[in-house]
C-alpha positions as CSV (number, residue, x, y, z in Angstrom):
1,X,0.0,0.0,0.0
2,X,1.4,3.8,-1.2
3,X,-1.0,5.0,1.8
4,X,-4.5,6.7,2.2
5,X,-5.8,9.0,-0.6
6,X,-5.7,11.4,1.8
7,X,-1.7,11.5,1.9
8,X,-1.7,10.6,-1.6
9,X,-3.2,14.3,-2.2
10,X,-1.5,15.7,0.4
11,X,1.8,14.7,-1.0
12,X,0.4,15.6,-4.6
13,X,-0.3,19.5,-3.5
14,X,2.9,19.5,-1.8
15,X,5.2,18.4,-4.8
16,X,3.1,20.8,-7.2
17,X,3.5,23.5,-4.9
18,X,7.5,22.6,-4.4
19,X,7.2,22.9,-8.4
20,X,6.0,25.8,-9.3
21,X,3.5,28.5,-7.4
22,X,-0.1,29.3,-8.2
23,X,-1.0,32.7,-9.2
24,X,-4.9,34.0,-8.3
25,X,-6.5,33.2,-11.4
26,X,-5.2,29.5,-11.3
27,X,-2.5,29.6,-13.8
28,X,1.9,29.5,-13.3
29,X,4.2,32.2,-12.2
30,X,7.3,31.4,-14.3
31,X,9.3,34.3,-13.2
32,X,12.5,33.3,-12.3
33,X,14.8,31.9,-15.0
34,X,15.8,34.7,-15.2
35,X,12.7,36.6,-15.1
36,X,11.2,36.3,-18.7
37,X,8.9,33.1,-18.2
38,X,6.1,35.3,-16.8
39,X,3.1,34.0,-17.5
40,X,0.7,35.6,-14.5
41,X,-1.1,38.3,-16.0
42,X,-4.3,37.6,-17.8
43,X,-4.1,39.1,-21.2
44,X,-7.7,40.6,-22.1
45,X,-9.7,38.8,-25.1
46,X,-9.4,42.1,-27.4
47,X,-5.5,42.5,-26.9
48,X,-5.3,38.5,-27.9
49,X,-7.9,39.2,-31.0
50,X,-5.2,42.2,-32.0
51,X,-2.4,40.2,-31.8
52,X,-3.6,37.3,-33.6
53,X,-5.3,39.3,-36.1
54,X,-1.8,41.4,-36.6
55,X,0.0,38.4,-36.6
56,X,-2.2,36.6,-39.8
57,X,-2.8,39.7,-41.5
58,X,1.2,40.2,-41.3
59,X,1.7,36.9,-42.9
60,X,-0.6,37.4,-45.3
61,X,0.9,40.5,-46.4
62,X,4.2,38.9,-46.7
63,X,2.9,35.8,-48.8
64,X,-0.1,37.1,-51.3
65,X,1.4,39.3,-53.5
66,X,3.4,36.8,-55.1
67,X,1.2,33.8,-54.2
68,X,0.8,32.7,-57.8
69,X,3.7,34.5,-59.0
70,X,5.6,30.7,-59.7
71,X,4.5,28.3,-61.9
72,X,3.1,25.0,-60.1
73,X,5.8,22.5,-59.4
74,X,5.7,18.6,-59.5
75,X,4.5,17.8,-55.7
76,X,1.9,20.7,-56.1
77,X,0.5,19.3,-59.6
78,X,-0.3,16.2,-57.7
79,X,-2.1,18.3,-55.7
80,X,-4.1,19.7,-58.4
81,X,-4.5,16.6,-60.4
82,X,-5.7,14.2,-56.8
83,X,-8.4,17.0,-56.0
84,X,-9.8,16.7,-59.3
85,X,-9.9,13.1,-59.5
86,X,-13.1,11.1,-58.2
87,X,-13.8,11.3,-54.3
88,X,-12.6,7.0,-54.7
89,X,-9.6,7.6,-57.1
90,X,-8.7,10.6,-54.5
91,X,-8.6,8.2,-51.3
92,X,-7.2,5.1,-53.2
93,X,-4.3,7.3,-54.2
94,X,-3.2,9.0,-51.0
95,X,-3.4,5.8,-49.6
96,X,-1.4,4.1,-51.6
97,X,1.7,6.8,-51.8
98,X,1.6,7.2,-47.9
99,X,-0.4,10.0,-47.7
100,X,-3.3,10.9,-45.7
101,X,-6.2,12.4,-48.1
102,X,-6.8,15.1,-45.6
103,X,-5.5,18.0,-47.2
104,X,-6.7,17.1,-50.5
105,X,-9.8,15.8,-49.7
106,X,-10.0,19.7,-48.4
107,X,-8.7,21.0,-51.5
108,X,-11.5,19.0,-53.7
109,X,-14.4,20.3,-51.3
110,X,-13.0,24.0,-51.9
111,X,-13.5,23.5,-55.9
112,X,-9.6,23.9,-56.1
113,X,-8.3,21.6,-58.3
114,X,-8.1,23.7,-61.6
115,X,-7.7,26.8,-60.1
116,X,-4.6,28.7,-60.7
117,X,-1.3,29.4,-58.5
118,X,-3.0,31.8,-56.5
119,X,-6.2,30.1,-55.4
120,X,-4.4,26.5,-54.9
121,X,-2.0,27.9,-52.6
122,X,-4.2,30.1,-50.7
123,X,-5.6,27.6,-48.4
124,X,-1.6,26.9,-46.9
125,X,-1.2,30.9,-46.9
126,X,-4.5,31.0,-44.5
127,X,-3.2,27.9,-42.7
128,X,-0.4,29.7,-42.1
129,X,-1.2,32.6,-41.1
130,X,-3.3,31.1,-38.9
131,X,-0.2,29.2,-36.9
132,X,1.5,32.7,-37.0
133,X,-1.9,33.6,-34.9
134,X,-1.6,31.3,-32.6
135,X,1.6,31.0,-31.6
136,X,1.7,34.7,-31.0
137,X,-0.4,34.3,-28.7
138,X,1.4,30.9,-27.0
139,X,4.0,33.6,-27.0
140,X,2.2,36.2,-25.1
141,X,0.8,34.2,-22.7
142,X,3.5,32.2,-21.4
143,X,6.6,34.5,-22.3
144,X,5.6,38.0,-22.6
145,X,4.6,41.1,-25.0
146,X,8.1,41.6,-26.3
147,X,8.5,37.7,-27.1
148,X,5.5,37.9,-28.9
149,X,6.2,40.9,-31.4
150,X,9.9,38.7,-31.8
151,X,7.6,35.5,-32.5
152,X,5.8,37.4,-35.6
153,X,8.9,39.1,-36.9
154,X,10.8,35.0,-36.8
155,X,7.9,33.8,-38.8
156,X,7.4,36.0,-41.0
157,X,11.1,35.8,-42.0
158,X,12.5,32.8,-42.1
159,X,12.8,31.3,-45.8
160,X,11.4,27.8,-44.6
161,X,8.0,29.1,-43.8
162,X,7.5,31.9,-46.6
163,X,8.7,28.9,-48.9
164,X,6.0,26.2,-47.9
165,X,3.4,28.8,-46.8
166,X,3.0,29.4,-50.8
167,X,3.2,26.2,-51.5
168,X,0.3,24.1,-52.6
169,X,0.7,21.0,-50.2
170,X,-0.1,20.0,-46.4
171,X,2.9,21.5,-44.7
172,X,1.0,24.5,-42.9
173,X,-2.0,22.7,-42.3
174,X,0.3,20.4,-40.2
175,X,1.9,23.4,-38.3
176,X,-1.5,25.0,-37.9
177,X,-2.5,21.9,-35.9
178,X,0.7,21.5,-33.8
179,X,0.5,25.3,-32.6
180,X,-2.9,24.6,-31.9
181,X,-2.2,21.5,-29.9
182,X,0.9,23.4,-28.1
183,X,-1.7,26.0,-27.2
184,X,-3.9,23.4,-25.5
185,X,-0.8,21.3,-23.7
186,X,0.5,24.9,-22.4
187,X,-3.0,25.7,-21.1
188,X,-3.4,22.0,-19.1
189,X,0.2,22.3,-18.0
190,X,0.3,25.7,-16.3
191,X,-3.7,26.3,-15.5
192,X,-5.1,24.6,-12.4
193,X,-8.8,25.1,-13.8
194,X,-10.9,25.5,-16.3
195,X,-9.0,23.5,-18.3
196,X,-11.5,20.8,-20.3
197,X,-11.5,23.1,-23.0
198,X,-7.8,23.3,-23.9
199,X,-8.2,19.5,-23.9
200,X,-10.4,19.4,-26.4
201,X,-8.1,22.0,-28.2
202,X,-4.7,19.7,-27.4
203,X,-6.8,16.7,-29.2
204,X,-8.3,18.6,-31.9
205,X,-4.5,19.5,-32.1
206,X,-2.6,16.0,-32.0
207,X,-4.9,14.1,-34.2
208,X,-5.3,17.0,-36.5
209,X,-2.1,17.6,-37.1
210,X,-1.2,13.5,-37.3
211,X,-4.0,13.1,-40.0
212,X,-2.6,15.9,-41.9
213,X,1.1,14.5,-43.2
214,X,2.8,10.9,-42.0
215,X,5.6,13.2,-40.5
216,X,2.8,15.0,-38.6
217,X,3.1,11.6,-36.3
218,X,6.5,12.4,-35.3
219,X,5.7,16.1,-34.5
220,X,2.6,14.6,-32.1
221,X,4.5,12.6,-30.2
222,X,7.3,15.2,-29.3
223,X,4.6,17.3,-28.5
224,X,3.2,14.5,-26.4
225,X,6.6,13.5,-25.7
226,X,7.2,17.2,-23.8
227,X,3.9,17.0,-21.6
228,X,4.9,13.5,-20.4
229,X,7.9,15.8,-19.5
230,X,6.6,18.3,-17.5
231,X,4.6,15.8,-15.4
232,X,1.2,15.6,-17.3
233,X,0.6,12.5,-16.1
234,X,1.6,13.5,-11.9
235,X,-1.1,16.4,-12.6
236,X,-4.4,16.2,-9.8
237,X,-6.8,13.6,-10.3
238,X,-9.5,15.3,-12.7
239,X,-6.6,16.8,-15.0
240,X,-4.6,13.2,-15.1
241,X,-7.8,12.3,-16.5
242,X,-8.0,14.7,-18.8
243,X,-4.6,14.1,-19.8
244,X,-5.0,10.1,-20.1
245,X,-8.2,10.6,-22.5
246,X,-6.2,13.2,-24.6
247,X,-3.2,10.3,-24.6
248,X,-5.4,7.7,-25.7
249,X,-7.7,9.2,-27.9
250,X,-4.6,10.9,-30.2
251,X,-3.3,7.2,-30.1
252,X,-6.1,5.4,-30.8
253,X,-7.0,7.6,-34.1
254,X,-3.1,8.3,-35.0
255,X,-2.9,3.9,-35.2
256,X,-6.1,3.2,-36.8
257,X,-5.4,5.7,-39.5
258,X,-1.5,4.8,-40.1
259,X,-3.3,1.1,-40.5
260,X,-4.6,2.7,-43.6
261,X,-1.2,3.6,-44.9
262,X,0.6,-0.2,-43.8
263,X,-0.5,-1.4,-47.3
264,X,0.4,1.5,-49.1
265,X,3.9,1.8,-47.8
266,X,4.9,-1.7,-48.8
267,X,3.7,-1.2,-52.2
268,X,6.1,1.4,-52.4
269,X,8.9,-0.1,-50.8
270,X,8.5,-3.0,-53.9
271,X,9.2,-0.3,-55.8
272,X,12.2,1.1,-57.5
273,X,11.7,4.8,-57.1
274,X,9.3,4.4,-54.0
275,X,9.9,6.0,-50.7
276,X,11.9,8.4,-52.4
277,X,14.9,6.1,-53.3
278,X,16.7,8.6,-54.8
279,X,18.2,9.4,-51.8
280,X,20.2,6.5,-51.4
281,X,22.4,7.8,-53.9
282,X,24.2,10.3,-51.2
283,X,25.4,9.8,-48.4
284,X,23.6,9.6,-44.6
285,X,25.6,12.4,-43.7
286,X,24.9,14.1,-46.6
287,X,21.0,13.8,-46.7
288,X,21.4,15.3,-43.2
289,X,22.9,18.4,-44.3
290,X,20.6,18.7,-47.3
291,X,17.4,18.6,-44.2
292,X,19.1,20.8,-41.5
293,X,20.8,23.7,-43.7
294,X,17.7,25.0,-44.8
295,X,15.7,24.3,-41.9
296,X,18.4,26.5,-40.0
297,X,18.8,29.1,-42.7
298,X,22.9,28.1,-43.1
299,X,22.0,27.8,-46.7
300,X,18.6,28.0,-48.9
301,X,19.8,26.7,-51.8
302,X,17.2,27.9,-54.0
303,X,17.0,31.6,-52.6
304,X,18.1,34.4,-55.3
305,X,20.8,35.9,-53.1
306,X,20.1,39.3,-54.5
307,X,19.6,41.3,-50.9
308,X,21.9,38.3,-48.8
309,X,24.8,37.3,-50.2
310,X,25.0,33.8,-49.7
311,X,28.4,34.2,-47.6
312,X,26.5,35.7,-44.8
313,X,23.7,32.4,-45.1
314,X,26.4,30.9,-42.4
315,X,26.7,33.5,-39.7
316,X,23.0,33.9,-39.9
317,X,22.4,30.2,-39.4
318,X,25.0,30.1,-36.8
319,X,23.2,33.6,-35.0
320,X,19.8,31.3,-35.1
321,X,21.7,28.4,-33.5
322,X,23.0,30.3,-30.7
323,X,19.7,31.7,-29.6
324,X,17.8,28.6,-29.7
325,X,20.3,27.0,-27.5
326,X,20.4,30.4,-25.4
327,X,16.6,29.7,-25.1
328,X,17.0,26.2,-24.1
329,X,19.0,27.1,-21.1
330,X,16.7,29.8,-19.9
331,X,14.1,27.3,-20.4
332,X,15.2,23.8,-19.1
333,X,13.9,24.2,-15.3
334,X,10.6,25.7,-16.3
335,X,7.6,23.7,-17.6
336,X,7.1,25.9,-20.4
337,X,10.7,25.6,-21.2
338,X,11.2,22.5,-20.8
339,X,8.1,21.3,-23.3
340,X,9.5,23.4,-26.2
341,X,12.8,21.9,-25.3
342,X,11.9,18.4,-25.9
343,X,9.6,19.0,-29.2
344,X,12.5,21.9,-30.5
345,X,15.3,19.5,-30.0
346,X,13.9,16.1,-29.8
347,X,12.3,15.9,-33.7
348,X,15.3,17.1,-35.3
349,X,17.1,14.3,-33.2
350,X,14.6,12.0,-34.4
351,X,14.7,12.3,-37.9
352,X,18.7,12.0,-37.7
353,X,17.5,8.3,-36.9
354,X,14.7,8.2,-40.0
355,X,17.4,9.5,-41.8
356,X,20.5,7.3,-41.3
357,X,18.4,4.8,-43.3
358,X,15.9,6.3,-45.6
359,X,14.3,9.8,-47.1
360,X,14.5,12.8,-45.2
361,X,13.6,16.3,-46.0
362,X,13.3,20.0,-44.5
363,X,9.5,19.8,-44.7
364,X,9.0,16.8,-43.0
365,X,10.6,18.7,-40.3
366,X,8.3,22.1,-40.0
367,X,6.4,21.3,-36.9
368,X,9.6,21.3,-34.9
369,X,9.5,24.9,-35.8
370,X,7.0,27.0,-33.8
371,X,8.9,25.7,-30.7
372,X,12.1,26.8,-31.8
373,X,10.5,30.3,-32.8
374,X,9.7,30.7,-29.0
375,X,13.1,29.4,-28.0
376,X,15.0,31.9,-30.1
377,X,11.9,34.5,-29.1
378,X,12.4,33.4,-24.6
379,X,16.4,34.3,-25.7
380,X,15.7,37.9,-27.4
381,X,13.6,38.3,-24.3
382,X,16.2,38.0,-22.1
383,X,18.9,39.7,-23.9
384,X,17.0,42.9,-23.9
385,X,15.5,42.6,-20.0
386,X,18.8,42.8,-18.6
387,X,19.2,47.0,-18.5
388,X,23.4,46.7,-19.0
389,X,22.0,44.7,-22.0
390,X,19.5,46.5,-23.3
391,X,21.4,48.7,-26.0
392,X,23.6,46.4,-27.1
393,X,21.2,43.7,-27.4
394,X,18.9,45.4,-29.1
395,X,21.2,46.3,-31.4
396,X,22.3,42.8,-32.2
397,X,19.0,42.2,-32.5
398,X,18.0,44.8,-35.1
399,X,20.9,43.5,-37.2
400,X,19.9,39.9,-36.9
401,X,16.3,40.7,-38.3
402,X,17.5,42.6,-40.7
403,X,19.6,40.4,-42.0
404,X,17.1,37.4,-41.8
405,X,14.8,40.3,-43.5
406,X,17.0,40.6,-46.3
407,X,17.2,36.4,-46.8
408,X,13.4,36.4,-46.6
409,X,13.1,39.1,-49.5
410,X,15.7,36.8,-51.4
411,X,13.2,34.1,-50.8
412,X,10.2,36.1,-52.2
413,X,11.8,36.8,-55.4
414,X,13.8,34.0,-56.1
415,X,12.7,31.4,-59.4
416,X,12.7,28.3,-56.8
417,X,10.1,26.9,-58.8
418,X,11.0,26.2,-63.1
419,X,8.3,27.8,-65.2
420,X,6.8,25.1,-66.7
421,X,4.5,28.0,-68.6
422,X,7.4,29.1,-70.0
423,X,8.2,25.5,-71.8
424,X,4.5,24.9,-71.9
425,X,4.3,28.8,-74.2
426,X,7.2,27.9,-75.8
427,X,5.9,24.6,-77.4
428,X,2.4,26.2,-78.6
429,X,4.2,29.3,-80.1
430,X,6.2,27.2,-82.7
431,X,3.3,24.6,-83.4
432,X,5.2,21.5,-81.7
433,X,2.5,18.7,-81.2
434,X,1.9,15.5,-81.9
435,X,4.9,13.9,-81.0
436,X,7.0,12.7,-78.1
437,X,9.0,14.0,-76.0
438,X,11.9,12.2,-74.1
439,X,12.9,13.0,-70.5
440,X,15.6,12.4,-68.4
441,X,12.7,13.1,-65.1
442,X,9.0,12.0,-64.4
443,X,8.5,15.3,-62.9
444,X,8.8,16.7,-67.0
445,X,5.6,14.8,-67.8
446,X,3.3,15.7,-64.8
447,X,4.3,19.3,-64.7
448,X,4.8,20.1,-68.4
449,X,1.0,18.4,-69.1
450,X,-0.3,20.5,-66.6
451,X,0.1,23.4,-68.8
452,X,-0.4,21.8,-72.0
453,X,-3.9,20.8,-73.3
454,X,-4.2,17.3,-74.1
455,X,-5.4,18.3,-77.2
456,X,-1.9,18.7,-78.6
457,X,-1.3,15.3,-79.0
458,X,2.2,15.6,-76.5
459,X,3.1,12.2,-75.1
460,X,6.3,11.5,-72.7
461,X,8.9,8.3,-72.7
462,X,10.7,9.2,-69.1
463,X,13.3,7.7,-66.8
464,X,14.2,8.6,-63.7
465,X,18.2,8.4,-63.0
466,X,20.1,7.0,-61.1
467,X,17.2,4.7,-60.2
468,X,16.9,4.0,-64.7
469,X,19.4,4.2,-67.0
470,X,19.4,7.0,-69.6
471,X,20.1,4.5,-72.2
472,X,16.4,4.1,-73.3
473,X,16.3,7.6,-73.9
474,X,19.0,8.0,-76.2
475,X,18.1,4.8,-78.1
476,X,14.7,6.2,-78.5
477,X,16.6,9.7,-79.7
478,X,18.5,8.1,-82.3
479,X,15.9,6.1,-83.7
480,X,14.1,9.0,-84.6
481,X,14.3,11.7,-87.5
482,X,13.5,14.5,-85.3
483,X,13.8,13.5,-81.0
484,X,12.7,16.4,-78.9
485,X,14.4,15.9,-75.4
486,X,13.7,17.5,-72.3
487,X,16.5,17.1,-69.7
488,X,16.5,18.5,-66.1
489,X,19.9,19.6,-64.3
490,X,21.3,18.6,-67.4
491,X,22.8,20.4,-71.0
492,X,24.6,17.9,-72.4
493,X,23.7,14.8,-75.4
494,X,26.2,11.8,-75.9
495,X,28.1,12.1,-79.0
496,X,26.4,9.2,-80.5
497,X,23.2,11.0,-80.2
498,X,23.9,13.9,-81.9
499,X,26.6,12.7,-84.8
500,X,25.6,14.0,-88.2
501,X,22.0,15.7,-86.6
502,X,21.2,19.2,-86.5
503,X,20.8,20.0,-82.7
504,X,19.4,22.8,-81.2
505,X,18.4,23.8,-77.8
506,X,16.6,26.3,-75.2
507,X,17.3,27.0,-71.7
508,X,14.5,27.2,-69.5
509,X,16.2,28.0,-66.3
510,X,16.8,24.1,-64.8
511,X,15.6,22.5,-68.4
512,X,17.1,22.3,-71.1
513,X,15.2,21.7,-73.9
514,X,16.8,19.9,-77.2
515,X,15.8,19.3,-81.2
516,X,17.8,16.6,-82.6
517,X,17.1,16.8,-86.5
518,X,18.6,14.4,-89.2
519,X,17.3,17.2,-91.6
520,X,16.3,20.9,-90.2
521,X,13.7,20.8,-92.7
522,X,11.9,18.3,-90.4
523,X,11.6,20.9,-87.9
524,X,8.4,23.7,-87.6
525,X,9.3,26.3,-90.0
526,X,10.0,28.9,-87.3
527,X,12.6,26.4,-85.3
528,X,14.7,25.6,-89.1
529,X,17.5,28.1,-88.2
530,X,17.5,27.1,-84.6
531,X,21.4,25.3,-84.5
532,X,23.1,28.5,-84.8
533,X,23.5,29.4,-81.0
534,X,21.9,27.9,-77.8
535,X,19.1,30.2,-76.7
536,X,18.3,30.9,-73.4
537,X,14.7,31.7,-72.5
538,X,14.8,32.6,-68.9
């Protein structure tokens, strides 16, 4: 016997008074930790509305105006092409490539599917201004005013949101959920009552966010992972049990739906370029860099580097780095700390495992994010609290946001996407139908019929290197009296190929686009004087 209930309670109050003190309204007073973890004061409902409402409409400002400004890219045709499919074909298919028909089951009911750039991408634009909402608030709440005006300034900026927030795929409908289930863990963690309701938000949050994206699983359980942490579990007897049907209900869902998936994922393990394969061809250590660089900012390979040269990309990363681990020492004997600690540091520590032996990239990654933003946001806090630190703090501050300002407008005007409309234009302008064109890249077919109507008669014969051998293609090529070929990351023919052919060919940024001719005759009367200089079309 562990005694009566009596000193069962007893010793319950006095350990979660020994933890942390009550304030009047039934929620923590962090101070201490160096005084920035001060979450007493009850904010008012209309300063919370303002600061979500600044925070969305802030996002929004940053990502609209050039919402459709790229052409759709491979993963985001899918998207088009799924939501347009029947409401069976639409489940069968997610389900079979690993993916959850959440999202586009949501895209489909929205009418979405042949909408343009803009309207496609909208939805994770509003889903993430929506997390920017929220986690301003998680911000104010449970850090302060200050942390919260640095919380919507990090998100705003930093590449890896802008870049998937105008993106037509899942990724901010996951982080919506996790910030919302943060909210409600934060709430249950630190309130003493009144606290059902964030329960109902923490599991509207973990099962939302798990049922959104197969990596959403591994955000949930850091999440859950970082209340088990903080003592969820040692709460008093009506919020354990509040706790323990949260627990099981995000389990029982999260498992019955990846049971869905089981079938799916063996399928396209069987497969050659299943489970994104193409990995293997680098290095673990490599595919780790490739994940962390732009998730940190050390790099964003596909940024235009016109405000931030990229030799600054590394002491920016480096500047990010330091305050996160600045926060996590501020925060590591607080609950609130401590939570963001485990879901901030645990995920990325997670998927070095995932990726030591399969695929891993930077957007299966995103929901480690709004924890880090409040890291970094707890250390700003504290660098500009201390008065002898006040100046010069805020003065490495100012040059870090600018800076990550500067990397964020790169972001916005950078061609990270090829312009399939471009190739698609290009096609249709010099009458070129009716015939086949060879591709070193499945992605050349999906995207480049996007844009083209099926009308002109273009078919594709594709292989995907290093998984396929290119030798197809260029048999194909030489068989042929005129072979258009479509190569990706690539400008270059063998020399059997192109022996005794008239060969032309057209840059389009990434592509390279080639005519190989045994007579230019052959070719549409505006392309017949083509071979006498390569022609870029950017």
């Amino acid at each position: 016997m562990d005694g009566s209930p009596g000193l069962q309670a007893g010793s319950r109050a006095i350990r979660a008074a020994q933890r942390e003190r009550a304030d009047p309204n039934g929620q923590e007073s962090l101070a201490g930790s160096a005084g920035i973890w001060t979450t007493g004061r009850r904010w008012p409902l209309g300063v919370e509305l303002a600061i979500f409402l600044s925070a969305a409409l802030l996002v929004l400002a940053v990502l609209l105006p050039t919402l459709g400004r790229l052409a759709l890219w491979y993963d985001e045709v899918l998207t088009a092409d799924v939501a347009e499919a029947s409401w069976g074909e639409l489940i069968r298919d997610r389900l079979a490539n690993g993916h959850f028909p959440s999202y586009f089951a949501l895209i489909k009911i929205l009418g979405l599917g042949a909408a343009n750039e803009f309207w496609l991408r909208l939805p994770s634009a509003l889903f993430s201004a929506g997390a920017a909402g929220l986690l301003a608030i998680i911000a104010l709440r449970f850090i302060g005013a200050f942390a919260a005006v640095a919380t919507v300034l990090l998100y705003v900026t930093l590449p890896i949101l802008i870049a998937y927030g105008q993106e037509a795929r899942p990724y901010t409908m996951m982080l919506f959920f996790v910030v919302l289930a943060m909210l409600g863990h934060l709430s249950m963690l630190t309130r003493q009552s009144g606290v059902k309701r964030y329960a109902w938000a923490a599991t509207v949050g973990t099962v939302g966010a798990a049922l959104t994206i197969p990596a959403g699983i591994v955000a949930v359980a850091m999440l859950q992972a970082g209340a088990l942490a903080c003592g969820a579990l040692r709460e008093s007897t009506e919020k354990r049990l509040l706790w323990r049907r949260h627990f099981l209900a995000t389990s029982v869902v999260t498992l019955v739906a990846m049971m869905g998936l089981v079938p799916g994922f063996i399928s396209l393990g069987g497969k050659a370029e299943g489970l994104m394969k193409w990995q293997v061809a680098t290095s673990a250590a490599n595919r780790f860099l490739d994940s962390y660089r732009p998730i940190y900012g050390f790099a964003v390979d596909y940024d235009a580097n016109h405000f931030l040269p990229a030799s600054y990309e590394t002491w920016l990363g480096a500047a990010l780095l330091a305050l996160i681990a600045a926060g996590a020492l501020l925060g590591i004997s607080r609950t609130v700390g401590r939570y963001l600690i485990v879901t901030a540091i645990g995920t990325p520590l997670v998927f070095i495992i995932i990726g030591s032996f399969t695929a891993v990239t930077p957007r299966y990654m995103l929901g480690m994010m709004p924890a880090t933003i409040l890291l970094v946001a707890a250390a700003m806090t504290f660098l500009v609290s201390r008065p002898a630190w006040r100046i010069p703090g805020a003065a490495l501050l100012a040059i870090f946001f600018l800076a990550i300002s500067l990397q964020a407008a790169d972001m916005l005007v950078s061609e990270r996407k090829l312009d399939w409309r471009s190739v698609a234009a290009f096609l249709r302008a010099n009458g070129i139908s009716d015939t086949e064109i060879l591709a070193n890249s499945d992605q050349t077919p999906r995207d480049l019929a996007h844009y083209l109507p099926k009308s002109d008669g273009i078919t594709y014969q594709f292989v995907r290197p290093p998984l396929e051998p290119m030798d197809r293609i260029w048999s194909a090529a030489k068989a042929r009296d005129v072979a258009w070929i479509a190569t990706l990351y690539a400008d270059w023919l063998p020399p059997d190929v192109t022996a005794d052919r008239t060969v032309c060919r057209w840059r389009f940024s990434a592509l390279t686009l080639f005519a190989v001719a045994r007579d230019p005759s052959l070719l549409p009367p505006s392309l017949r004087n083509c071979a006498t200089a390569t022609q870029t079309t950017e």
